[in-house]
C-alpha positions in Angstrom: 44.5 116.9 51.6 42.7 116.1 48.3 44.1 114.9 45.4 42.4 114.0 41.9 44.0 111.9 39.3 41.2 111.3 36.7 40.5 114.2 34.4 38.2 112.1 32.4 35.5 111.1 34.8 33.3 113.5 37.4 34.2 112.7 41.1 31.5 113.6 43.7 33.1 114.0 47.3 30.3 114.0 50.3 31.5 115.6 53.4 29.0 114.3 56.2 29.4 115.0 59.7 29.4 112.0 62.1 27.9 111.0 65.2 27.1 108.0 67.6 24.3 107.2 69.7 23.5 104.9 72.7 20.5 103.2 72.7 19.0 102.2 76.0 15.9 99.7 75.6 13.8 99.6 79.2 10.8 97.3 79.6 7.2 98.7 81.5 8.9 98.9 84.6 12.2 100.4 83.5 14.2 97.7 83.8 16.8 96.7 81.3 15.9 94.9 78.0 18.7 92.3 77.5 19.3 90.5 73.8 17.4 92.8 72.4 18.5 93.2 68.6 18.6 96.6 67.7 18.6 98.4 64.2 18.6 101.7 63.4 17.1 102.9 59.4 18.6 106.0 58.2 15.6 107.9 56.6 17.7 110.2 54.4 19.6 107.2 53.0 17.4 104.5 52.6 19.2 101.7 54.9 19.8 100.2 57.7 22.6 100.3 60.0 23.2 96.6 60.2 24.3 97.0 56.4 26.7 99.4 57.3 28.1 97.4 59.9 28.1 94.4 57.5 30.4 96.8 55.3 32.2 98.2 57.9 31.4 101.5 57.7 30.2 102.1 61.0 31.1 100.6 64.8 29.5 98.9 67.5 30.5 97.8 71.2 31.5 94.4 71.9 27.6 93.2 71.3 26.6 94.8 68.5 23.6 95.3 67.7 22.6 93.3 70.3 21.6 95.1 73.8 23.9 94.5 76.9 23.3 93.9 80.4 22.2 97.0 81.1 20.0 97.5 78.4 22.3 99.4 75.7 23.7 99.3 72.5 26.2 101.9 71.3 26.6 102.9 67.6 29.5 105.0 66.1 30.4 106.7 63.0 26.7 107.2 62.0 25.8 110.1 59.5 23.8 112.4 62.0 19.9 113.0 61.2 16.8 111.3 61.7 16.5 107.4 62.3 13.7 105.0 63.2 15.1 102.9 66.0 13.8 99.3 65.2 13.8 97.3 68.4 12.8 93.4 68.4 13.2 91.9 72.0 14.0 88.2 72.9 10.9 86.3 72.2 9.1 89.4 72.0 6.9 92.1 69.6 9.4 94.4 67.2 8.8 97.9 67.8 10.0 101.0 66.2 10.6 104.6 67.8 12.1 107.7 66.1 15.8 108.7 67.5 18.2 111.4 66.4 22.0 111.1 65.5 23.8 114.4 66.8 26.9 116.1 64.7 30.2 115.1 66.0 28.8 114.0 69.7 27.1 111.2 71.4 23.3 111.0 71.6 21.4 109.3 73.5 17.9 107.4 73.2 16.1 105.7 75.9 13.1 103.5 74.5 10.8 102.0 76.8 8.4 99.1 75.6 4.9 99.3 75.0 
């Protein structure tokens, strides 16, 4: 249910469909990548994730946006399209890979280190 109140003043509604996405961050040898900060730019809207988060928009798991023990980091409530997957290990190089956010499901991105 919808319901306007203000006749004087244009109101723009956007309906965007949702998804989430686990990100899974292996090293050469396909072990897990632990600590590793994760970001995530949406290219339609021009920002990051991490500001989302700040403003509670969107969810993490209990790290964050900081990778797990094995590896992951899961995202929720993300508009789907196209993102470029900023990773920046402990102590190591930041790299970026392209991932995609599904409509109303759970993606999944595994990103191995160069």
């Amino acid at each position: 249910q919808l319901q306007l109140t203000s006749a004087s003043a244009p109101f723009v509604l956007e309906i965007r469909r949702l998804g989430d996405i686990e990100v899974t961050i292996e090293d050469l040898y396909g072990a897990p990548v632990k600590e590793a900060t994760v970001d995530l730019f949406c290219i339609e809207r021009d920002i990051w994730a991490s500001t989302w988060l700040a403003e509670g928009s969107i969810t993490t798991g209990p790290g964050g946006l900081r990778t797990d023990d094995a590896g992951k980091v899961l995202v929720r409530g993300l508009p789907n399209g196209g993102y470029r997957c900023r990773v920046t290990p402990k102590g190591g190089v930041p790299f970026e890979q392209p991932v995609e956010v599904p409509p109303q499901a759970l993606g999944r991105a595994n990103l191995r280190m160069h």
